[in-house]
C-alpha positions, -999 to 999 in steps of 0.1 A, spaced: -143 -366 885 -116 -395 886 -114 -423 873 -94 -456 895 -56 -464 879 -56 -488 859 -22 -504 878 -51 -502 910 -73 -528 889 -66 -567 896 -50 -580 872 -66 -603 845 -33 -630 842 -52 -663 846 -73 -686 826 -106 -676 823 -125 -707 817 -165 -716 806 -171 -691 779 -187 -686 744 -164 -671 721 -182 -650 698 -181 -664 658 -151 -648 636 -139 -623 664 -116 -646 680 -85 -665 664 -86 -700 682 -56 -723 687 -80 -751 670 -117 -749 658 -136 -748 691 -168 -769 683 -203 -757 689 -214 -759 723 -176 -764 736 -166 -747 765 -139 -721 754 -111 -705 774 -86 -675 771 -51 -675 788 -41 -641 799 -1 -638 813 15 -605 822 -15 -588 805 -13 -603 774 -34 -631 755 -13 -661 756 -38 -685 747 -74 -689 735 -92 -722 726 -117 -750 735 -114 -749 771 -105 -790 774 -75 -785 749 -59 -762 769 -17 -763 771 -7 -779 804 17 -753 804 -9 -727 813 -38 -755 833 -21 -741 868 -31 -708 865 -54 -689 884 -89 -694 875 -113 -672 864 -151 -681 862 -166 -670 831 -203 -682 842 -211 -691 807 -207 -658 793 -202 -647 757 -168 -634 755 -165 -608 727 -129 -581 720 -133 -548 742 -153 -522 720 -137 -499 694 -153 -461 692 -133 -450 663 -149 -417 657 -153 -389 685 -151 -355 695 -152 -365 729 -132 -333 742 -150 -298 740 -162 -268 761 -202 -264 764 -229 -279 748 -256 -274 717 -293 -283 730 -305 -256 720 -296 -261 684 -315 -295 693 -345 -273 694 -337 -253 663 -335 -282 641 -370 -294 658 -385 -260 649 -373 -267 610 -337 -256 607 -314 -275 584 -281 -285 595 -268 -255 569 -292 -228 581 -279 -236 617 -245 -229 610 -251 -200 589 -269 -190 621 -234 -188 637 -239 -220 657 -229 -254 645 -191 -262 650 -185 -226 656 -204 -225 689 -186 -251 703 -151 -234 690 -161 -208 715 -169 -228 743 -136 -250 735 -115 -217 739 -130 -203 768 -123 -237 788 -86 -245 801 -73 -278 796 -80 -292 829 -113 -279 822 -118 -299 790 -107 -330 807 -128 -324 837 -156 -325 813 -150 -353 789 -138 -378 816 -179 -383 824 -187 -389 790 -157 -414 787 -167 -432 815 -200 -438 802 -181 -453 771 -160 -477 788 -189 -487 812 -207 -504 783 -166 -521 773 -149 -499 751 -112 -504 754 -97 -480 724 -116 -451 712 -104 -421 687 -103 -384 699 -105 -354 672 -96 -320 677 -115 -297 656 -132 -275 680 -98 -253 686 -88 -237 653 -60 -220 665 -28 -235 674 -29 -235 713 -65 -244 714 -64 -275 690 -31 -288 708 -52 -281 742 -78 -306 729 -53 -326 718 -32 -328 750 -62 -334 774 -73 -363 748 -38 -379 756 -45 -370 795 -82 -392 792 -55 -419 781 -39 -421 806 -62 -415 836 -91 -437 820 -67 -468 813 -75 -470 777 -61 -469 743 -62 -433 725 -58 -423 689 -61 -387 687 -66 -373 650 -60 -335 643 -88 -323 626 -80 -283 623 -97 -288 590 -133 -287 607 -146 -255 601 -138 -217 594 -127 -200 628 -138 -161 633 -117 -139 616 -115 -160 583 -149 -160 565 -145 -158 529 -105 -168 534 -107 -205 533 -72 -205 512 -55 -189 541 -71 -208 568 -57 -241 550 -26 -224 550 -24 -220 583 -39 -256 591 -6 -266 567 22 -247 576 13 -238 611 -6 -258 634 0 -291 616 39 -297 619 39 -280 653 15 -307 665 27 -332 648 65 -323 661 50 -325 697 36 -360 694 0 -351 698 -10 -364 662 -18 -402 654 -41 -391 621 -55 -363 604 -92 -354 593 -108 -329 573 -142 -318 571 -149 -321 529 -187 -304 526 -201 -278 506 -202 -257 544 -170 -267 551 -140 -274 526 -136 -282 496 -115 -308 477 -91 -285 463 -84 -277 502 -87 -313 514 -59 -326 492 -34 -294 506 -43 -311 539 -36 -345 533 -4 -335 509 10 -321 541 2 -347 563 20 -375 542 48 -353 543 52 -356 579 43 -396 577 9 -390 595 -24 -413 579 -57 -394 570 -93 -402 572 -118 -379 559 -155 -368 568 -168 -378 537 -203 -375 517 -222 -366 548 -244 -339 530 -236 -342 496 -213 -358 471 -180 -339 474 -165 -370 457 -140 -371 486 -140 -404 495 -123 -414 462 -96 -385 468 -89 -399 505 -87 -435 491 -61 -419 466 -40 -413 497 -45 -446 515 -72 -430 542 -79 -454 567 -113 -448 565 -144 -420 553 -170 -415 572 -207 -406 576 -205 -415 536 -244 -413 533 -245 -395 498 -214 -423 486 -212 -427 449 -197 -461 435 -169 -444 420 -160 -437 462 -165 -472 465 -144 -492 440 -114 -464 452 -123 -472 491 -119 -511 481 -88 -507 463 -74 -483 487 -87 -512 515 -99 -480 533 -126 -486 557 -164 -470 557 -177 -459 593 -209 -455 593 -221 -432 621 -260 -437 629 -264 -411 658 -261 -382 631 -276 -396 606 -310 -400 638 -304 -366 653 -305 -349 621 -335 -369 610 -316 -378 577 -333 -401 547 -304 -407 526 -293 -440 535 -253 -452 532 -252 -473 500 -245 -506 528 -253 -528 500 -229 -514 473 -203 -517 501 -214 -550 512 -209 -560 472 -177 -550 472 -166 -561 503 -152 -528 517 -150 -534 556 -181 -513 575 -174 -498 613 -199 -483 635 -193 -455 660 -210 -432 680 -199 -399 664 -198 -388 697 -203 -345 693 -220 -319 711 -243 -310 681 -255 -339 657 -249 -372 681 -246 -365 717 -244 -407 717 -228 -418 744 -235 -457 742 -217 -475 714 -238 -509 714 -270 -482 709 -250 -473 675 -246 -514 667 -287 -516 669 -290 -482 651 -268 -498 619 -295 -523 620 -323 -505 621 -318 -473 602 -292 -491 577 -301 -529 576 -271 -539 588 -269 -579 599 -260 -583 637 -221 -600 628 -216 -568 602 -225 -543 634 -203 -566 660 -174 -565 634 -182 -529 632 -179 -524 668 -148 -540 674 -121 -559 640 -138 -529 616 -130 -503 637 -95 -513 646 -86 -512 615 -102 -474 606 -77 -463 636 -47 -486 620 -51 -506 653 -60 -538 634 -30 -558 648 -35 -550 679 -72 -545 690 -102 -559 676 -98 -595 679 -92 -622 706 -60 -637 694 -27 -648 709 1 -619 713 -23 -588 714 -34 -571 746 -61 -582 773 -90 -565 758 -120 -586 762 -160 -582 776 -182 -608 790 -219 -604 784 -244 -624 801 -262 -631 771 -273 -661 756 -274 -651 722 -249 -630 700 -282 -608 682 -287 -594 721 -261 -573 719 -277 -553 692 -312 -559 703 -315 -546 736 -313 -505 737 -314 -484 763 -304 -502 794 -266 -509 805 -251 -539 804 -239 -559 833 -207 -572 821 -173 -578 830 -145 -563 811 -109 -567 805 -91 -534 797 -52 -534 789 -46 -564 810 -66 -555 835 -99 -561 850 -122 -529 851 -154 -539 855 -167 -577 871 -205 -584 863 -228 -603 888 -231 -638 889 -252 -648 858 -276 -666 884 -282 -632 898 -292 -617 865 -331 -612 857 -344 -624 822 
């Protein structure tokens, strides 16, 4: 499959006119009054202006002209937590968990993560890109314009930098903004059960400053989970990547309280995530730390979880919530990120602004992208959508069906809707 260059795409410089700017996710020039007819200014691929349409800079009135039919005009979509690159799939397991299997007993079965290590190692790069370049299109269809990349599925050196390298390939042939986060710290590879110790030593001393030498590292995860590792082993991780400058994250209280997410807010982690088993000492460090909580619905549905993320708890204390699709080949094969937004309503009670913000400002800033991405504001990067919508809740209310809208990636325009006149209610 291929994807069209982005530097084929038209470009977006011009002054899109008649839109709806979407409440608190755009940083206006002056208040734009209800009603008002909005306007952003795009020149050499960058946001040079956005505001009520009629107070527009004269400056910028003779540029092109872009019809925005009305639409509501929202920043392009953030997926900020994937595993968008691997070899093979895990419907079976699908079937196991059906039949009664817990998450546990599954990869004590020798499936789980494992199964897709194997898959991961028997595919070659351009095989791994060949595959995830469908399942990225799908992504950006629906207007995502950054999205984060894990390894995790290597465990060796050569196969996590592999994943690594063909995330930074989907980069560049997709047109979109990458952070790719090293996550050798994922699960025990053949070869080293019972020898956790040694595996983190190799994660530390090995594969880590290699990769990060190489340039393939934006962030690094661990897995921190009764199955997986514990916090003793987590902190060796994240002691190693501050030495080499690098941020962490952490998956964090998925299963059970590991107490991680207070250890990963001890080291400034951009976010933790999953977090459904949370305690409020996690909390208070997560809102000191200003570390962010992603909340990641698509696991939480396919493994037919009951514990519910404390969303009020964090709402209380005002720690910043993000929504992603968890995009994996065994617990959320969710390839449609505004599925995740009605998801965090449903399942976790979210309000429709907390899942926007959670789409789009929230998880900027759980990839460190928050200046950036995630807003519609003057200096930052064309990365807009248009929905044909007529009211903001739509976006998280209507499931199942794709979108017709037109987005702006990177300065660029990827993808132009119908006329709004042509659109069926």
């Amino acid at each position: 499959m291929t994807l069209p260059s982005l530097s084929t795409l038209p470009s977006a410089d011009g002054c899109w006119r008649n839109l709806r700017l979407a409440a608190d996710l755009a940083q206006t020039a002056q208040p734009v009054a209800p009603g008002a007819r909005a306007c952003i200014a795009v020149v050499d691929g960058q946001i040079a202006w956005v505001g009520a349409e009629a107070q527009l800079p004269e400056r910028l009135a003779a540029l092109p002209t872009h019809d925005g039919q009305g639409m509501l005009a929202t920043p392009g979509l953030i997926d900020c937590h994937t595993h968008l690159v691997y070899g093979g799939h895990r419907a079976g397991e699908f079937a196991m968990r059906l039949a009664g299997a817990s998450y546990e007993e599954v990869a004590r079965a020798g499936g789980g993560i494992v199964s897709s290590v194997s898959a991961t190692r028997a595919a070659s790069e351009d095989a791994l890109v060949e595959l995830a370049l469908p399942r990225l299109q799908q992504l950006l269809d629906e207007g995502v314009c950054a999205i984060e990349i894990k390894s995790g599925y290597g465990l060796a050196l050569a196969h996590e930098r592999k994943q690594l390298r063909a995330a930074r390939r989907l980069a560049t042939l997709g047109g979109v903004t990458v952070r790719t986060t090293f996550l050798g710290a994922h699960a025990l590879p053949a070869g080293y059960a019972g020898q956790s110790s040694a595996y983190i030593d190799l994660v530390c001393q090995q594969m880590l400053p290699a990769l990060a030498n190489e340039g393939l590292i934006d962030a690094v995860d661990v897995f921190c989970e009764r199955i997986a590792f514990s916090l003793a082993e987590t902190e060796r991780v994240f002691e190693a990547a501050t030495r080499l400058g690098l941020p962490v994250k952490l998956h964090a209280e998925q299963l059970s309280n590991m107490e991680g997410a207070a250890l990963a807010a001890r080291y400034g982690a951009l976010s933790c995530d999953h977090i459904e088993h949370l305690s409020a000492t996690g909390i208070a460090a997560m809102r000191a730390a200003g570390t962010v909580a992603v909340l990641l619905p698509g696991a939480f549905y396919t493994l037919r979880d009951t514990q519910v993320p404390p969303i009020e708890a964090l709402r209380a204390a005002g720690v910043p919530m993000a929504v992603s699709t968890d995009h994996n080949p065994g617990t959320s094969p969710a390839l449609s990120l505004l599925l995740m937004a009605n998801m965090a309503c449903t399942l976790f009670r979210l309000t429709v602004p907390e899942a926007l913000a959670g789409i789009t400002c929230h998880a900027a800033q759980a990839l460190g992208l928050q200046h950036s991405h995630g807003l519609i504001a003057r200096g930052r990067p064309a990365n807009f959508v248009l929905w044909p919508v007529q009211e903001v809740a739509e976006l998280a209310y209507w499931f199942g069906c794709k979108p017709d809208c037109t987005i702006v990636r990177q300065g660029r325009i990827a993808r132009t809707a119908r006329p709004v006149s042509e659109h069926v209610a």
